[in-house]
Each structure stands twice: as C-alpha cells, then as structure tokens.
N, C-alpha and C positions, 0 to 999 in steps of 0.2 A: 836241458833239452837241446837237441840239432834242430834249428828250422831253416826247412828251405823253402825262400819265397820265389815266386814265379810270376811274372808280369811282360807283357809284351815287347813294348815300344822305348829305348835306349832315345831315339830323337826327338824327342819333346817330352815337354815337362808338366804334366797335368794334372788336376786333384790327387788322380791313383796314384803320379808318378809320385807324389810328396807327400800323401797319405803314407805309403807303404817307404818312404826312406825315413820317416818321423818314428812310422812303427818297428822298423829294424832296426833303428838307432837304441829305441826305447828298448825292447827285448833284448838287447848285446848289452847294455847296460843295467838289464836286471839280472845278468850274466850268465843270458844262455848264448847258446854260438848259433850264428848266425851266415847263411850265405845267401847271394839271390841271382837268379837268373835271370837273364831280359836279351831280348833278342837285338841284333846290331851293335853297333860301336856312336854312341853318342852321348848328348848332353848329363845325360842318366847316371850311364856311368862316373863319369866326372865328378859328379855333386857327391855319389854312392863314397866315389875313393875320398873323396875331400872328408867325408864325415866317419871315415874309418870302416867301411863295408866294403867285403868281398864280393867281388860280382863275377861271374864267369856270363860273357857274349856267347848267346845260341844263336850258330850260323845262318840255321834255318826256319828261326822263328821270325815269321811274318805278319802283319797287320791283315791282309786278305786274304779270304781262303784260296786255298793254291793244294789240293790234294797230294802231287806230291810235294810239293814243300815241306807240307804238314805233316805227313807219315816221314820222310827226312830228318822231322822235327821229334814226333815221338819218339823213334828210335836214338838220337842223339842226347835227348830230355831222359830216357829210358838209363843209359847209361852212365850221364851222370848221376842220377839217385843210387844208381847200383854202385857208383864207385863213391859217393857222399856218406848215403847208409844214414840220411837225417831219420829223425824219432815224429816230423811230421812234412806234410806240406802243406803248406797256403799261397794257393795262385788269387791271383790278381787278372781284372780284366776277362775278354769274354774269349777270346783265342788260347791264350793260356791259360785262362780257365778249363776250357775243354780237355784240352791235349794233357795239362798238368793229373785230371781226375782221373784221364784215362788209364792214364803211365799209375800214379797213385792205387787205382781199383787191381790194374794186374800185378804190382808191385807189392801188392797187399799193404801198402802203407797210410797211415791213417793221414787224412785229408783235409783242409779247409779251403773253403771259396770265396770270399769275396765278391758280392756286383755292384762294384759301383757304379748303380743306375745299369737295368735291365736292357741289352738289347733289342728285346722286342717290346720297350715301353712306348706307351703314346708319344706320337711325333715323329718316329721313323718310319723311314720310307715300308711299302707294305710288305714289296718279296724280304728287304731283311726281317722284318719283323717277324713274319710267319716261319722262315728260315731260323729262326735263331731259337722261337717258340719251339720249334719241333726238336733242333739239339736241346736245347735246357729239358725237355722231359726227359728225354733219354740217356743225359748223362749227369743229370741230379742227386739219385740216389748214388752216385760213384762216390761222394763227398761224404764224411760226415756229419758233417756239420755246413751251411751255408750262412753267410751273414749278409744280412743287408743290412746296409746305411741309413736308411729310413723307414719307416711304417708303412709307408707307401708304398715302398719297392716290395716290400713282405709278403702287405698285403693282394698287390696286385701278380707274385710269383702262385701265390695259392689259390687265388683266383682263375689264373694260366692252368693250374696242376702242375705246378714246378715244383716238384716236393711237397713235403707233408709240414706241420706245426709243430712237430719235433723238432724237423730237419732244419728251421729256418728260421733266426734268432735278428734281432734289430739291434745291432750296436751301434751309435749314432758316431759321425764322424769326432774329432777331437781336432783342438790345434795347440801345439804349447806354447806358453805366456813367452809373448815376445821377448826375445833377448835384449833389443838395442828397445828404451825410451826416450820418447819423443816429447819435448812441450811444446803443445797446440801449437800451432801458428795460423788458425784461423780466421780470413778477411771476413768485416761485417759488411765490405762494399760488395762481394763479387763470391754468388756463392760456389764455391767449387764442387764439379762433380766428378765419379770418377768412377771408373769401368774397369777390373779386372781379369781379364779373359783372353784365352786364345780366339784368333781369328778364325773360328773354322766351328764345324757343326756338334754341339748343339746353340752354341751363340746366334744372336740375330744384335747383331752390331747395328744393320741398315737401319733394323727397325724402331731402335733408340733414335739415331740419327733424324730419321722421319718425325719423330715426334718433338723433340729440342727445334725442329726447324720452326714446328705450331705453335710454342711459347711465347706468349705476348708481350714478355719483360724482356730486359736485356740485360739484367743482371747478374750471368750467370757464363761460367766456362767448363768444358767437357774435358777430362784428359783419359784417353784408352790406352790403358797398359796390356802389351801384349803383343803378339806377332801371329801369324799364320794365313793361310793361303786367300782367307777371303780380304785381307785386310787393304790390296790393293781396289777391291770392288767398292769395297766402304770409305777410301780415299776419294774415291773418284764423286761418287753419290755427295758425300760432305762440300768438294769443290761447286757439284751442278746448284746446292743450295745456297751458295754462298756462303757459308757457314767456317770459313777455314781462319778467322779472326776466333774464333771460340772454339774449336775443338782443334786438342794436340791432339799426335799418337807420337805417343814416347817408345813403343815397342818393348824389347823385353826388358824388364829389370829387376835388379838384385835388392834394391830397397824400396819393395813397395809397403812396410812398416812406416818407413817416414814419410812416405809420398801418402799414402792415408791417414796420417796424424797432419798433414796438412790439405784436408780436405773436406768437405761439410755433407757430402750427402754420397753412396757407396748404391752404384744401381746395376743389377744383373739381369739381362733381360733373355732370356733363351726360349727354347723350343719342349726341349724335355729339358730334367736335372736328376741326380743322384740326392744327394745332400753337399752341395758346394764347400768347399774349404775356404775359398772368395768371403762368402756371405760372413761364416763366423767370424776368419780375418777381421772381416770390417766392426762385426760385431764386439771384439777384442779392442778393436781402439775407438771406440764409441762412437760411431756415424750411426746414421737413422739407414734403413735399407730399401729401395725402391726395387720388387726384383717381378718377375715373371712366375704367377701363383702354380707351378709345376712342380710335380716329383715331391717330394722331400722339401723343400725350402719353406712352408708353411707351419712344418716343423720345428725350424729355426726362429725364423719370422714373427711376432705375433701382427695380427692384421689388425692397423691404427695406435696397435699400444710401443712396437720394436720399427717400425715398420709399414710401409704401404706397399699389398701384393693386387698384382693388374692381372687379370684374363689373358692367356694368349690371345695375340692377334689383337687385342682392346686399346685401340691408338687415342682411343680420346679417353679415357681410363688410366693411360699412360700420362697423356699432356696434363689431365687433371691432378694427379699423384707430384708431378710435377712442378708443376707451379705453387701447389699447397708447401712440399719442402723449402723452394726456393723461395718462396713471400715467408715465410716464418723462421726466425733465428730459436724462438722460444720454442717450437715444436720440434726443430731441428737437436734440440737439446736435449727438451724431455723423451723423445723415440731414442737418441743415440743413449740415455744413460739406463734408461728400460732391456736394450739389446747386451749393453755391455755386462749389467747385473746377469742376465740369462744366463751371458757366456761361460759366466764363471761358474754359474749353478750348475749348467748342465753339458756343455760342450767342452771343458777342459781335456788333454791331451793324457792325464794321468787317471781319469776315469776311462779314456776309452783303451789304456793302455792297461786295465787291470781286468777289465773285460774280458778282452782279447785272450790275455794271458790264460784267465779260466776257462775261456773256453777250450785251448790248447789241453792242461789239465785232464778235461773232461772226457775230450777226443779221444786220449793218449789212456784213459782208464776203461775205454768200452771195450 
C-alpha cells in the first residue's frame, strides 16, 4: 500500500505528533511506503527524517482557520495526491483532518480520520465547540472510515451526530516497549513526582500547582517536563507560593524514559483529553497515575486499582489523591505494577499497529 498521512503542526511535538511518527514508522516497516505531510518547517520534521520518514512541508497549512490559507491549502494538498497517487489517506488532527477528507471525497480516494480527542469535546471554549460540531457533521461521511482513541471520544461523536456506528471504530492508543531500560533508582525519603506535558491547553499545570501548595507533608518534589506558552504563567504562580525548592521545570526532553524510571508517582491533570500517550508511558514503566478523570484516561486508568482519577476542577480530591500516593511506598507499588500489567495487555504499540493496518485493508476493499 501508498499511505499518505496528513497532520497539521511541524512545531511541536504532541501525542498526534508521536502517535502518527510511531505509526508511520510501524507501517514502512511492515513494508508499505509511506509519506506524510505537515504543515511548516519544524521540530516534526526533524524527528520524521531522523526515523527514516519522508515528509513534504505544506506551505499553507495552518493551525487557525484562515479561509484563504485554507483553500491555498486544499488546492496545494490537492495536488500533491494527484502527483503521490497514494492507495489511501489518513489525516491526523482537526485542520487536516477537514481539508485532507475534502481533497480525499473529490479525489475519490479512500480515506481515514483520526481525532485525537474531538474538537468540540467538553472543556472547549463554546464558539469553537459549536464551530467545529457543525464541520464534523458535514464532513464525516467524506472519510471512510473514522477512528477514535477512546470510547469516549466514539461515544460522545455519535451522540453529536458525527457519523454513524459503522463509520466510527475505537482503536485505543498504543506505545512501543521502550527502547533504552532503566533500573529503578527510586528515593524512599522524597517522593518524586512528575508531569509530562506541554504548557499550553488542554493542561492545567496551575492547577496541580495550587494543590501541591495544600499538602501537609513535605516530602515530596514536582518535576514538569515540558515547554509551551503557558509555562511562563505557571513559573510565576510556583514562585508567589513559594514552592520553587520543590518544583523543577526541566522543559523539553529527549529522555523522559529515564526521568520516569526515576520517579514514583506520574500525574496528568487537564481539562479535556483524547487518550494521552503520557499516561501509558508512565503506565510502561510502572508508576501509579494521578490524572484528571476526562476523555479517555478512565479507559487507561483503573480507578484505585492503576491509579487515582480526580473530577475536574476537584482541588481537594486532588490534595486527597495526593497525599494518599505520597504517604504510601506500598500503594505506590501495588497501583504502579497493576498499570504496567494493563499496559502490556492492552495498550501495546503492535496491537494498535495491526488494527490500524486492518482497518486500511478494509477501506481499500469497499
């Protein structure tokens, strides 16, 4: 097979962006040819060439809507298909998702979608929401086939009217079995905790932040891996609490494997989610997961057995989930080897990569 994937953003690097270089890697290795398109010149690229993927930068693909950008963009997307002549597509994200189905429906070329986590899911603001609700109807059936990350996401597109229970399949994220291992180097004085995420929205950094501040022990230090635009707000907030003896920000980095094999508790706290690639990460090297009970991660999660999931917005739910990890070595032990058994039953990277594949298969026989 020819796949060509499509995903928006070359400048940062987020679940979709390492979701879909995991999956492209995977499929060129199960030796079908593979190219991908992504708009800009960045980070993206970089990691795509390092790992042997062909990328061609769309000029005028952009993050916000921009009508003409966009039409720019179809017509530009338009012709490379026409000059690729791949046997399917699968766009990534909600911008290339659109414009990929469209170019695809007139293209007459069979199609896949990807959401990682719905635009117009709970937590977004309401004009995008409703905005985004009103494209997902209308250019749903352009696809094939549609996949969601979670049950949640499925459930809640068919709910929308996003498509039909045909159209709209749950392949759950995957991550593959870490290359580099690590032996433990976990302190029994100072429990470490650790935050994977970009600074920017769907994260609520502050609001971890606000709750570490409530903890009555002092046992305990914070490191946030990660970079992005709010992270100077959450610098500042950390400082007014005092709190700049306990929480690092390391920003980005290339071995957060080892930095989570030296670590005891793995906490995600957001606003929406898809199904986090963070969460199973962490799930992979056995920490217990403190996350934010949204989207998909309850999915991953189990609640009390992998894991303690808090309410949004639930700041003493939070402090509570909290201080139970950090006062317990033993509990901290028995969640993190509950999570890791999960990961390996159901979140591996060769399950969701055989999925995937069938689905392709399927598309490509209708």
């Amino acid at each position: 097979m020819r796949i060509l994937y499509i995903i928006t953003r070359s400048d940062v690097i987020g679940g979709a962006s390492v979701h879909l270089l995991d999956l492209a890697v995977g499929v060129q290795e199960a030796g079908h040819e593979v190219i991908i398109v992504v708009g800009g010149h960045g980070v993206f690229i970089d990691q795509a060439k390092a790992r042997g993927l062909t990328c061609i930068s769309a000029l005028h693909l952009v993050r916000p809507l921009n009508l003409v950008s966009d039409f720019r963009f179809y017509l530009e997307f338009r012709r490379i298909v026409l000059a690729w002549k791949p046997d399917i597509i699968h766009a990534h994200s909600s911008k290339a998702g659109i414009v990929g189905r469209l170019v695809a429906k007139a293209l007459s070329v069979p199609c896949v979608f990807t959401a990682h986590g719905w635009a117009f899911t709970e937590g977004v603001s309401t004009y995008r929401r409703i905005l985004y609700l009103w494209i997902e109807r209308v250019v749903a059936n352009f696809a094939n086939k549609i996949i969601t990350v979670s049950d949640y996401d499925r459930s809640l597109a068919l709910r929308s009217c996003v498509g039909d229970a045909d159209l709209i399949v749950t392949i759950h994220n995957g991550m593959p079995s870490a290359k580099d291992t690590f032996s433990a180097t976990r302190s029994f004085d100072v429990t470490r905790l650790i935050m994977v995420a970009r600074f920017d929205a769907p994260k609520d950094h502050a609001f971890l932040v606000r709750a570490l501040a409530s903890l009555v022990c002092n046992d305990w230090t914070m490191e946030f891996v990660g970079s992005g635009p709010t992270m100077p707000s959450v610098k500042r907030l950390v400082a007014e609490l005092n709190l700049e003896d306990k929480i690092v920000f390391s920003g980005a980095c290339s071995d957060v494997s080892r930095r989570l094999s030296e670590s005891d508790v793995f906490c995600l706290i957001s606003n929406w989610e898809g199904l986090p690639l963070t969460v199973l990460e962490a799930m992979r090297a056995g920490l217990p997961v403190i996350a934010s009970c949204v989207g998909g991660v309850p999915e991953a999660v189990t609640q009390q057995q992998s894991g303690i999931l808090v309410d949004k917005d639930d700041l003493e739910g939070l402090v509570t989930a909290l201080n139970a990890l950090i006062g317990s070595r033993d509990l901290r032990s028995k969640m993190g080897n509950v999570g890791k058994s999960r990961f390996f039953n159901d979140f591996t990277f060769e399950l969701m990569l055989q999925r995937t594949i069938d689905v392709y298969f399927d598309v490509i026989k209708v």
